[in-house]
C-alpha positions as CSV (number, residue, x, y, z in Angstrom):
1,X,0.0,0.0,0.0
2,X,1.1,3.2,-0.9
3,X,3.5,5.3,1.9
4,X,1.3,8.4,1.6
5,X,-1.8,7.1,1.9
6,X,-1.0,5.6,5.4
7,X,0.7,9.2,6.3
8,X,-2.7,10.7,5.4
9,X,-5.0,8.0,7.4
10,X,-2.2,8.1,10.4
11,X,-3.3,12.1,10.4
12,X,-6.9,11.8,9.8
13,X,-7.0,9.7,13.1
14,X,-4.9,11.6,14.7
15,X,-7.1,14.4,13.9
16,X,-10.6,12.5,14.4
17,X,-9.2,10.5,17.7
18,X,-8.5,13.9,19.4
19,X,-12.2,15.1,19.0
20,X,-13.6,11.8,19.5
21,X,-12.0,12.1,22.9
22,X,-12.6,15.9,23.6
23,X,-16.1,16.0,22.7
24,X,-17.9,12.7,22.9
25,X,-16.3,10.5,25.6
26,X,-18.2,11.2,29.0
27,X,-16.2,8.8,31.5
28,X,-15.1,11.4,33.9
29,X,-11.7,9.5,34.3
30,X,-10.4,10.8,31.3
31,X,-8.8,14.3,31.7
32,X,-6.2,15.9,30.0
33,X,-5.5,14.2,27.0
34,X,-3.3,15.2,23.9
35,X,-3.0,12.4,21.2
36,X,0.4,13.2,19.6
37,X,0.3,10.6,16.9
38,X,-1.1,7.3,15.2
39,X,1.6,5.0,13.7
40,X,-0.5,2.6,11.6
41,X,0.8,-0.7,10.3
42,X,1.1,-0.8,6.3
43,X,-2.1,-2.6,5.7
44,X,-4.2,0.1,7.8
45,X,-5.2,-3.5,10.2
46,X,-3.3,-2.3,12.9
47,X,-3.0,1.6,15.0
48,X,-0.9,2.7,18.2
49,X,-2.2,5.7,19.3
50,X,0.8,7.5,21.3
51,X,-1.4,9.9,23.9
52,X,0.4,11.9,26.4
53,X,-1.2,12.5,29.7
54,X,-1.4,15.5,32.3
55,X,-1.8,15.0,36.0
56,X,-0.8,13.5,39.2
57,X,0.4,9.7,39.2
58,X,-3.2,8.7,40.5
59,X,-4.9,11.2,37.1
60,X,-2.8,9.4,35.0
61,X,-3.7,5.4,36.0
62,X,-7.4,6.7,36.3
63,X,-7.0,8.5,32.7
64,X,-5.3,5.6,31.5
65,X,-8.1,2.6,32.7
66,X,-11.2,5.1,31.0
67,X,-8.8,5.5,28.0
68,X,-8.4,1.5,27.3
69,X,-12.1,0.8,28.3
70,X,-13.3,3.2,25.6
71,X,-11.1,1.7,23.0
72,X,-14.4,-0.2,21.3
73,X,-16.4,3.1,21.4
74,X,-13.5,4.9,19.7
75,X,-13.0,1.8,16.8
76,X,-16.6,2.2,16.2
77,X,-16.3,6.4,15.8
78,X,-13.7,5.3,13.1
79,X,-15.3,2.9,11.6
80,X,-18.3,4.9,10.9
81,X,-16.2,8.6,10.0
82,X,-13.1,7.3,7.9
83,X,-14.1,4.9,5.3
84,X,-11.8,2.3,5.2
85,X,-12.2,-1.8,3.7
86,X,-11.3,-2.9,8.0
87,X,-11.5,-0.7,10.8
88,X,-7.9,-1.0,12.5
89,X,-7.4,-2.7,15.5
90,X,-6.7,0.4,17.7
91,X,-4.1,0.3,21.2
92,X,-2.8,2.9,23.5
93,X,0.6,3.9,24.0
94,X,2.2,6.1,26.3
95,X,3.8,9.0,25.1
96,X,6.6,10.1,27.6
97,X,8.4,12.7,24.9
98,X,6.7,15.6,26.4
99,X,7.6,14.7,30.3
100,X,11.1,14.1,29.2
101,X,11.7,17.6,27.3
102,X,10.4,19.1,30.5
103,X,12.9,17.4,32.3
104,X,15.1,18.2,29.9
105,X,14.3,22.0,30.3
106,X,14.5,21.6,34.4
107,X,17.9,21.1,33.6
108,X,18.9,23.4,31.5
109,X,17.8,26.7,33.4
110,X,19.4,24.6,36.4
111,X,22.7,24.9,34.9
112,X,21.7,28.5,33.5
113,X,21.1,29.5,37.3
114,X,24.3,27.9,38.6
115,X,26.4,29.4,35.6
116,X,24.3,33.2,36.8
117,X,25.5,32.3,40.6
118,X,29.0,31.0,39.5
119,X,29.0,34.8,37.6
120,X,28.0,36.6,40.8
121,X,30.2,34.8,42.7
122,X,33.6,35.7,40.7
123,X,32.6,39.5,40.9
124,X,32.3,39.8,44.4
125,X,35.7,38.4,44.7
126,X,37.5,41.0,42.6
C-alpha cells in the first residue's frame, strides 16, 4: 500500500481520535488528554495511538483505565467517519516525549542559574 496514503490515514486519526476524545467520551476518568500521533501498520489493520497524559500519578492510571475501556467506542467512531475496507485494530501507548523535554528543560535553566551564581560569585571576589 502506498506510503502516503497511510501518512494521510495516520493524520486523519490523529485528527478524528482527538475530538472523539474531547467531545464525545463522557467517562469522567479521562482528563487531559493530547494524542500526539497514530503509527498505523502498512495494511491500515493495525493503529498505536501515542497519547500523552497531564496530572498527578493517580490522574494518569485513572486516565489511563477510561482511556483502554473506551477503545471499542472509539473503533466504532472510526469505523463509521473514515471509510476504510477494516477498521484497524486500535491500542494505547504512552507517550513520555513531552515529560522528558520538561525534564530536559529543568535542567537546563538549572545549569543557567548555577552558571548566573558561578558569575556573581567571581565578581564579588574582585
Amino acid at each position: 500500500m502506498s506510503q502516503l496514503r497511510v501518512e494521510k490515514v495516520q493524520e486523519l486519526m490523529k485528527q478524528e481520535i482527538s475530538q472523539i476524545i474531547l467531545q464525545e467520551l463522557k467517562d469522567p476518568r479521562i482528563g487531559f488528554v493530547t494524542v500526539t500521533s497514530v503509527e498505523c501498520t502498512g495494511d491500515l489493520r493495525e493503529a498505536k495511538i501515542y497519547v500523552s497524559l497531564m496530572g498527578n500519578e493517580q490522574q494518569i492510571q485513572d486516565c489511563w483505565a477510561g482511556l483502554n475501556s473506551s477503545l471499542g467506542f472509539i473503533r466504532r467512531e472510526i469505523g463509521r467517519r473514515i471509510r476504510l475496507r477494516f477498521t484497524p485494530e486500535l491500542t494505547f501507548e504512552l507517550d513520555k516525549s513531552l515529560d522528558y523535554s520538561a525534564h530536559i528543560q529543568e535542567l537546563l535553566l538549572k545549569i543557567k542559574a548555577d552558571e548566573a551564581a558561578g558569575h556573581a560569585l567571581r565578581k564579588d571576589e574582585e
